[in-house]
VMD Tcl script that draws the C-alpha trace (Angstrom):
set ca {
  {-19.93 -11.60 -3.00}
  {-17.03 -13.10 -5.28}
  {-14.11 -15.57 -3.75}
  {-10.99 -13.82 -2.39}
  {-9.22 -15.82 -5.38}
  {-7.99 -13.83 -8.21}
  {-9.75 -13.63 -11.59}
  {-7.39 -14.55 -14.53}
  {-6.52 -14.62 -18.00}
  {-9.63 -16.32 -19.91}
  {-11.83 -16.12 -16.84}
  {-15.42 -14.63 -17.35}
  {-16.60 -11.34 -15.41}
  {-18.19 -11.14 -12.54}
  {-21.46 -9.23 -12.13}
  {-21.28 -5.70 -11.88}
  {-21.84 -4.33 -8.57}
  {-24.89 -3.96 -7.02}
  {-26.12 -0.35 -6.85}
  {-24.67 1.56 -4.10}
  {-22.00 -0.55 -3.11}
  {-18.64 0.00 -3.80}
  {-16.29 -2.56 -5.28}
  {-12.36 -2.70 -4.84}
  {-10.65 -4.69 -7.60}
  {-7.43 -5.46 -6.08}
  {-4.29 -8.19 -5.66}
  {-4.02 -9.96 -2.26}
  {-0.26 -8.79 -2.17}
  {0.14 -5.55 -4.59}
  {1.44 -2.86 -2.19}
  {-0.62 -0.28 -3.90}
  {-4.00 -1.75 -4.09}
  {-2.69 -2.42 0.29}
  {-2.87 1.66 0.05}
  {-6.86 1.83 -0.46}
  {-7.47 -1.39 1.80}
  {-5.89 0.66 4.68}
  {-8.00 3.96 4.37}
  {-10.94 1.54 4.14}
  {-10.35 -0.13 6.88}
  {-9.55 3.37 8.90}
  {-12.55 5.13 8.03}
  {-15.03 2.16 8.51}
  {-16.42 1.93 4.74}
  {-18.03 -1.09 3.53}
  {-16.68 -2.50 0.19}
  {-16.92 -5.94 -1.49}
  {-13.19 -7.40 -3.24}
  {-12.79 -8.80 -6.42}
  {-9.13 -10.04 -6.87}
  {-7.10 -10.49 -10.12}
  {-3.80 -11.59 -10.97}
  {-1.82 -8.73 -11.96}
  {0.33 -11.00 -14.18}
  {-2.19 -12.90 -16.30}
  {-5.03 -10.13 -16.00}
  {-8.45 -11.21 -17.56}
  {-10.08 -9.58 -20.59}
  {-12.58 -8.14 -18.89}
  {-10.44 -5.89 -16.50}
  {-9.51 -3.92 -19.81}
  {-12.80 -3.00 -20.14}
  {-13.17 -1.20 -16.62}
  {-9.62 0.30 -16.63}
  {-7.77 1.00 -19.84}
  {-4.05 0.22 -17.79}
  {-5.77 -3.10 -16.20}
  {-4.11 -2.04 -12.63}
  {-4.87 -2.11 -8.78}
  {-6.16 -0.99 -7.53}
  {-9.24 0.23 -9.07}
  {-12.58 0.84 -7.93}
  {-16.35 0.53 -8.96}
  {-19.18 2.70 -7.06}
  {-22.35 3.36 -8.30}
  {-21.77 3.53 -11.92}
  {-18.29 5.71 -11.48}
  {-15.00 4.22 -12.12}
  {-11.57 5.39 -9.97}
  {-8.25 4.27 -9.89}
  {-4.48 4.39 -9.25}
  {-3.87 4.30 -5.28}
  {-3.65 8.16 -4.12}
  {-6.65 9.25 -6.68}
  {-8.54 6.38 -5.39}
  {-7.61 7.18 -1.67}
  {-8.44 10.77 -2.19}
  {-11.23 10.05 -3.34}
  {-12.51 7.58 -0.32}
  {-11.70 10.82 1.78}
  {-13.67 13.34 0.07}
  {-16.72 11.54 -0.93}
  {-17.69 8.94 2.12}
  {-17.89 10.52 5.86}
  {-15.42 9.60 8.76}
  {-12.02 10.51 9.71}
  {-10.82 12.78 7.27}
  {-7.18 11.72 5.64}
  {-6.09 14.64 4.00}
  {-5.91 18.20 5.75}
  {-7.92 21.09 4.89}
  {-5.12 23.43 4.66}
  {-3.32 24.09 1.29}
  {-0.21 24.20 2.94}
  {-0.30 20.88 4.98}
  {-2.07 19.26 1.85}
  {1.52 20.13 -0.06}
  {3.51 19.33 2.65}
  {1.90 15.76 2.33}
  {2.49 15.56 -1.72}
  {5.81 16.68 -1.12}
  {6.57 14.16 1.22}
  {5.29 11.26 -0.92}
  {7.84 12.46 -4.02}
  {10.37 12.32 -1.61}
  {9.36 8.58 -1.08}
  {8.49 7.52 -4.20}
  {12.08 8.96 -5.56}
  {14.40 8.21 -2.70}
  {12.97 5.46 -0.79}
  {10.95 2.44 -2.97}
  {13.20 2.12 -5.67}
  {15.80 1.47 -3.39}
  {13.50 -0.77 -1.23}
  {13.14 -3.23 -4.42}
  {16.99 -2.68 -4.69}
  {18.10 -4.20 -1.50}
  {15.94 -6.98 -2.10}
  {18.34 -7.90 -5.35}
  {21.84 -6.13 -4.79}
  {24.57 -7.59 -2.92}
  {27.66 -6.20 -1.60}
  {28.98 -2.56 -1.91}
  {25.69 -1.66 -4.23}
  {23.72 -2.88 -1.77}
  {25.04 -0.75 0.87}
  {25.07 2.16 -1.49}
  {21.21 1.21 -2.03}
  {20.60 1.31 1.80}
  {22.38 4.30 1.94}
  {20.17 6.02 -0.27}
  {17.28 5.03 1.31}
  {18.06 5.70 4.90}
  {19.19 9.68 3.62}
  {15.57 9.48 1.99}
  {14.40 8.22 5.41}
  {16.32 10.91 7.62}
  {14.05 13.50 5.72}
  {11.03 11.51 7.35}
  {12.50 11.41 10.49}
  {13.32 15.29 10.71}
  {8.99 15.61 9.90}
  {8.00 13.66 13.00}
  {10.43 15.47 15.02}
  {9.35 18.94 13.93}
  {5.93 18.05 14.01}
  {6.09 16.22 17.61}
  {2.99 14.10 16.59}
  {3.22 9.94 16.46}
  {2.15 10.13 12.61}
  {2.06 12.19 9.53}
  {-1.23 12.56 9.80}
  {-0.53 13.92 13.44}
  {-2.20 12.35 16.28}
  {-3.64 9.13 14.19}
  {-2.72 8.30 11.09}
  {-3.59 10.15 8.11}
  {-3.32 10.00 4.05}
  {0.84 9.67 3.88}
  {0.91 6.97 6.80}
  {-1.55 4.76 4.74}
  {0.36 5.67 1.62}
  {3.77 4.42 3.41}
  {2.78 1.79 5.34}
  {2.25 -1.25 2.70}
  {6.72 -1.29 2.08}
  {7.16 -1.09 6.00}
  {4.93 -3.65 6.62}
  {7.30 -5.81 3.89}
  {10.82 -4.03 4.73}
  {12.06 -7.22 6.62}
  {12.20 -8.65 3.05}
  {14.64 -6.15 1.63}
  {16.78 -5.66 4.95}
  {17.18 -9.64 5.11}
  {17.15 -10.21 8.77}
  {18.72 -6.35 9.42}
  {16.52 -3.60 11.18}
  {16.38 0.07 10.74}
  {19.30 2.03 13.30}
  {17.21 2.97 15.85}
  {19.97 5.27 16.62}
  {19.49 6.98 13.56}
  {15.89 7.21 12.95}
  {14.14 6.65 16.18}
  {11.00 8.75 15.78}
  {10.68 6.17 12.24}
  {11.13 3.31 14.22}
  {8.52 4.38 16.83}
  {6.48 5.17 14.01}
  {6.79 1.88 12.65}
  {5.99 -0.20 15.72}
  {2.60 2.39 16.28}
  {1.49 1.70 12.83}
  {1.83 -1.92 13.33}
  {-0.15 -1.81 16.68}
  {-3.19 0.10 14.73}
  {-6.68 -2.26 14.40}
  {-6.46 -1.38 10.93}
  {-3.73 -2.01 9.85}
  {-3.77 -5.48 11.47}
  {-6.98 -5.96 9.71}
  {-4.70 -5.67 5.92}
  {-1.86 -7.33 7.52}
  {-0.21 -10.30 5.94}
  {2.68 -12.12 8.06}
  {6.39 -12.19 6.58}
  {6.38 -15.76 6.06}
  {3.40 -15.06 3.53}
  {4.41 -12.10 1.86}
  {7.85 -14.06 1.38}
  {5.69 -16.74 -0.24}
  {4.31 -14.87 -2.37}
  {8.09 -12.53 -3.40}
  {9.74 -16.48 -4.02}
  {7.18 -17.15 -7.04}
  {7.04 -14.09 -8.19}
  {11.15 -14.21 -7.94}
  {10.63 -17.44 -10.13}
  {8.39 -16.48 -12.53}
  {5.30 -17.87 -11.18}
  {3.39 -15.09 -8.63}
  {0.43 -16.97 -6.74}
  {-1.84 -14.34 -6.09}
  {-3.52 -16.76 -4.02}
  {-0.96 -17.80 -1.63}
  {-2.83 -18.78 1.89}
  {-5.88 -19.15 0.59}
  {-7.93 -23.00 0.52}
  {-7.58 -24.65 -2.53}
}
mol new
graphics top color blue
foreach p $ca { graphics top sphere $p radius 0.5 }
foreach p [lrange $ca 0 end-1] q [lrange $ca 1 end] { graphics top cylinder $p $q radius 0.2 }
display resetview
């Protein structure tokens, strides 16, 4: 199986994978490539990693994916990628807990909800992380009206998770910026007051076996944020030398 240390610029391929097992090329710290980690951790599927840096990506990666992103994965001759295609596909085509529900209806109610984040809620998360002052507040603004909209879900639902009783597709698909919000919020914490069904939601995701499995600490994802901040992203941060 090849190291947890990322390929790079100039470095030679690995091997292809053997048949029948699936491969995950990913980055240690990309929030997206976290995405597919999570639903295979949560439905038990067995996998083998090959890591690249996402800054200086090598050659070969070109090859298997045309926009040389994570993640991406291999399986049996088949190539899949970008993180809800690659999820989806996890869910439809190896057994286990199934993500997504079977009903059109919930299905868009789960797309829906995942614009919603993707235009209200991480742009604004990489905001706060740069802003100061009165755009800053303006940025966490933004983002808690975005997060109100999740908040009004769990109530009406009156399940733990957007997937209902355990986590589904969406909670997997959220999870990788909440488990790196105490970046952004510098020390600051979500009004409980305001959003308590996101905070519980938050502290049960947290608590979940697999999502402890994909887990990095703060001090290590901060690690990671300060050379990327400076130009110089170790995609290897934590590991031996």
């Amino acid at each position: 199986m090849p190291s947890e240390k990322a390929f790079k610029t100039g470095s030679s391929a690995p091997d292809p994978p053997a048949p029948g097992v699936l491969r995950l090329i990913s980055m240690r710290f990309c929030p997206f490539a976290h995405r597919t980690r999570l639903v295979l951790a949560a439905k038990g599927i067995d996998y083998e990693t090959v890591n690249v840096c996402t800054v200086n990506k090598p050659e070969w990666f070109f090859d298997i994916n045309p926009l040389a992103k994570v993640p991406t994965m291999q399986h049996d001759g088949k190539i899949v990628y970008e993180s809800l295609v690659c999820n989806e596909y996890l869910d439809q085509v190896f057994p286990g807990r199934k993500m997504l529900p079977e009903d059109p209806l919930d299905k868009a109610r789960i797309g829906m909800l995942q614009a919603i984040f993707d235009a209200k809620i991480m742009g604004n998360f990489y905001k706060l992380g740069r802003l100061e002052g009165e755009e800053r507040e303006k940025a966490f603004k933004v983002l808690k009206d975005g997060l109100s909209i999740f908040e009004k879900d769990l109530v009406n639902s009156g399940k733990p998770f957007f997937g209902g009783d355990q986590p589904g597709f969406l909670d997997y698909s959220l999870w990788p910026w909440f488990e790196r919000l105490a970046m952004p919020l510098r020390g600051e914490k979500l009004p409980e007051a305001e959003l308590p069904k996101i905070v519980a939601w938050q502290a049960a995701m947290a608590d979940r076996p697999e999502v402890k499995t994909c887990a990095f600490d703060n001090a290590t994802h901060l690690k990671f944020v300060e050379g990327y901040r400076a130009g110089n992203p170790d995609p290897d941060v934590g590991l031996a030398a």
